[in-house]
C-alpha positions as a Python dict, from the first residue, in 0.01 Angstrom:
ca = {
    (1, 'X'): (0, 0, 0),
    (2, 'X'): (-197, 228, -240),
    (3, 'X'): (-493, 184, 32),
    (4, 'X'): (-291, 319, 283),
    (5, 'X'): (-371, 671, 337),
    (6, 'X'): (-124, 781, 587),
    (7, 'X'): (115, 684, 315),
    (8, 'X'): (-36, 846, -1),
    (9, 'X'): (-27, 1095, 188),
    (10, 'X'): (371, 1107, 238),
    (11, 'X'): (397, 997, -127),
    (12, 'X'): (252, 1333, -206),
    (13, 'X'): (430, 1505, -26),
    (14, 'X'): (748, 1316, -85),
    (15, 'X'): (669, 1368, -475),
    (16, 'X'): (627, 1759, -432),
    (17, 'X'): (933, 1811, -217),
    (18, 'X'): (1165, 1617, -502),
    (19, 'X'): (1015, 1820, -719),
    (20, 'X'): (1090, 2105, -552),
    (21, 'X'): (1460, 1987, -500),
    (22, 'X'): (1471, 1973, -913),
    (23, 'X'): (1359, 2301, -979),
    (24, 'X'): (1618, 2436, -739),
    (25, 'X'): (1887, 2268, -939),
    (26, 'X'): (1741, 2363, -1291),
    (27, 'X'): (1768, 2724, -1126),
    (28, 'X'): (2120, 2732, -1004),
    (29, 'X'): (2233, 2566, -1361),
    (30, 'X'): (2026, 2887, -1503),
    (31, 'X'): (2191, 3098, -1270),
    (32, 'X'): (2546, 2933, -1349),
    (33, 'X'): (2460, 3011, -1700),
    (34, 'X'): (2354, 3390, -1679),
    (35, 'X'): (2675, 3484, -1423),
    (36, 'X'): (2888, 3278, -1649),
    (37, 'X'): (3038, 3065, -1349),
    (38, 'X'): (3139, 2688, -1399),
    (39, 'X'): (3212, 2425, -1194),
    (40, 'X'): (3418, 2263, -1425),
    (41, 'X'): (3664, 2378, -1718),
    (42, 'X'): (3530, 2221, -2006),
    (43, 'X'): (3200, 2347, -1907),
    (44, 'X'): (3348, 2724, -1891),
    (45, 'X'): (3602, 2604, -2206),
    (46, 'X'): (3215, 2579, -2398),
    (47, 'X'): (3064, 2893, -2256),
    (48, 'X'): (3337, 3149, -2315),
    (49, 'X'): (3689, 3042, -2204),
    (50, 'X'): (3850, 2971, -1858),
    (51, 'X'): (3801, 3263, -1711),
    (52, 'X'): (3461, 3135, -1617),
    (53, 'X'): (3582, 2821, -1455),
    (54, 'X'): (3489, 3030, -1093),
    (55, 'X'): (3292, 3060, -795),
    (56, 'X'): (2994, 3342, -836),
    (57, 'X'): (2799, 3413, -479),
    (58, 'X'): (2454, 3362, -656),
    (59, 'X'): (2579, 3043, -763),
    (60, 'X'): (2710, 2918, -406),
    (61, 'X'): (2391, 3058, -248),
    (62, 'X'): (2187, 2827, -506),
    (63, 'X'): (2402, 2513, -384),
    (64, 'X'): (2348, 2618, -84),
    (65, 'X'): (1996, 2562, -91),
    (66, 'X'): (2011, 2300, -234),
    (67, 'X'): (2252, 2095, -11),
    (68, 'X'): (1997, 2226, 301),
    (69, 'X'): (1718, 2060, 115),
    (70, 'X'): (1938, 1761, 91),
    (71, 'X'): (2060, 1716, 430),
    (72, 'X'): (1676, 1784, 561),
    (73, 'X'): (1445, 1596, 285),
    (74, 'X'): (1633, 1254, 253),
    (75, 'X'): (1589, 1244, 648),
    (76, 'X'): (1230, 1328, 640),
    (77, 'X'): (1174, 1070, 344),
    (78, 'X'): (1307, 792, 593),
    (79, 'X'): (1138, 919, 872),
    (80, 'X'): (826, 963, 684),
    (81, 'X'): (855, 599, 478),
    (82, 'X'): (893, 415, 862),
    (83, 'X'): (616, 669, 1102),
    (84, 'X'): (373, 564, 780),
    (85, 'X'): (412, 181, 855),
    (86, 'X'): (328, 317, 1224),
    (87, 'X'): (-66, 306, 1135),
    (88, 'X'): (-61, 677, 1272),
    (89, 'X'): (-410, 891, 1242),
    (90, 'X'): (-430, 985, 867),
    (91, 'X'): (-536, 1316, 956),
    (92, 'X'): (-199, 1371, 1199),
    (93, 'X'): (-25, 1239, 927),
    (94, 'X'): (-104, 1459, 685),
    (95, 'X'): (-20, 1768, 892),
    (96, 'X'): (355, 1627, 989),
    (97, 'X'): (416, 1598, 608),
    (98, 'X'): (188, 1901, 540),
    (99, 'X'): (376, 2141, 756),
    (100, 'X'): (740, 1985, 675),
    (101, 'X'): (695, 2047, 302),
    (102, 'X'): (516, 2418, 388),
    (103, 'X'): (852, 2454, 597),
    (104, 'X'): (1106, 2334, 342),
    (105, 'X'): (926, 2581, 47),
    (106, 'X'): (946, 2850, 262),
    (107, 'X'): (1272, 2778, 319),
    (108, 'X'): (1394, 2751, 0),
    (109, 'X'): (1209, 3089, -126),
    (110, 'X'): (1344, 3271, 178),
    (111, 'X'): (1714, 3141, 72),
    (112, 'X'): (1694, 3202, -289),
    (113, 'X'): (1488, 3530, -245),
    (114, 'X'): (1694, 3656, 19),
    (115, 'X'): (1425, 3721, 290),
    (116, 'X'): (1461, 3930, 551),
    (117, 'X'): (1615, 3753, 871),
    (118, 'X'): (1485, 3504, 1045),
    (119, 'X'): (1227, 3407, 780),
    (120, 'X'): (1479, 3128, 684),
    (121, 'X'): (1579, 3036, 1042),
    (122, 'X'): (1179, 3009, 1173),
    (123, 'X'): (1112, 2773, 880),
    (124, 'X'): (1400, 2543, 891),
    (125, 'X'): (1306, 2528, 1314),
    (126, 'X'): (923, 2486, 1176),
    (127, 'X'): (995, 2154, 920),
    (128, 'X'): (1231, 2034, 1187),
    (129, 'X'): (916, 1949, 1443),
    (130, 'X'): (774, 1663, 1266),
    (131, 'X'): (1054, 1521, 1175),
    (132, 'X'): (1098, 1514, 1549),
    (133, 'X'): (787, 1394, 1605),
    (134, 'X'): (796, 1125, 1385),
    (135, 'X'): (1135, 981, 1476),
    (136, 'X'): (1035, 1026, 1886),
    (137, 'X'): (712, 775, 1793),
    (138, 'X'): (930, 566, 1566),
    (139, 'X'): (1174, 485, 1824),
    (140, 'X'): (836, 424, 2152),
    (141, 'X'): (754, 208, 1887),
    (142, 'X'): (1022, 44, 1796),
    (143, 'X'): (1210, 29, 2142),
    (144, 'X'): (1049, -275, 2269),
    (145, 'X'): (1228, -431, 1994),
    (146, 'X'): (1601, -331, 2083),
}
């Protein structure tokens, strides 16, 4: 496997995209922190009383973020795992997975930065084309096996 190109390829990518997710949660527990707004009691019970057991709008924009990156990575890390078994060009590849992770960071930084309209929007639509691509050549190949 580790002579497989098309799929170092998606393991870096893969790697840097996790990665990614992780500092997004090590941000909205430092944001959670500074606005003094906890998800649970004994955490807000530790950090000042009750009154911080709340909801903060930083906080839910954070999560929010996250739970995109969630419900568009694990996908792509499917998608990319199978369309890398495919034997595709390496250098095709590398530009699904390239432009999906360029997509998903600028998403991210356009979320948590609060970037002007429709920064967000053109690079969730931009990271969503390979994933398309890849799972419209996973199924031609796999559909002479249904």
């Amino acid at each position: 496997m580790m002579e497989n190109k098309v799929f170092l390829s998606f393991a870096f990518y893969s790697t840097v995209l996790i990665v990614k997710m992780y500092v997004v949660a090590i941000i909205t527990g430092q944001v959670r922190l500074r606005n003094k707004a906890f998800a649970n009691p004994e955490d807000a019970l530790r950090n000042g009383g009750l009154q911080y057991y709340r909801q903060d709008p930083d906080v839910e924009r954070c999560r929010r973020a996250h739970r995109n990156d969630m419900e568009n990575i694990f996908p792509f890390l499917f998608l990319g795992a199978i369309y890398s078994l495919l034997e595709p060009s390496p250098a095709v590849a590398r530009l699904h997975f390239f432009v999906f992770c360029v997509g998903r960071v600028v998403h991210t930084l356009a979320y948590l930065l609060r970037l002007r309209a429709p920064t967000r929007s053109v690079a969730y639509s931009v990271a969503q084309l390979p994933c398309f691509s890849m799972a419209l050549q996973i199924l031609l190949a796999a559909a002479p096996y249904w």
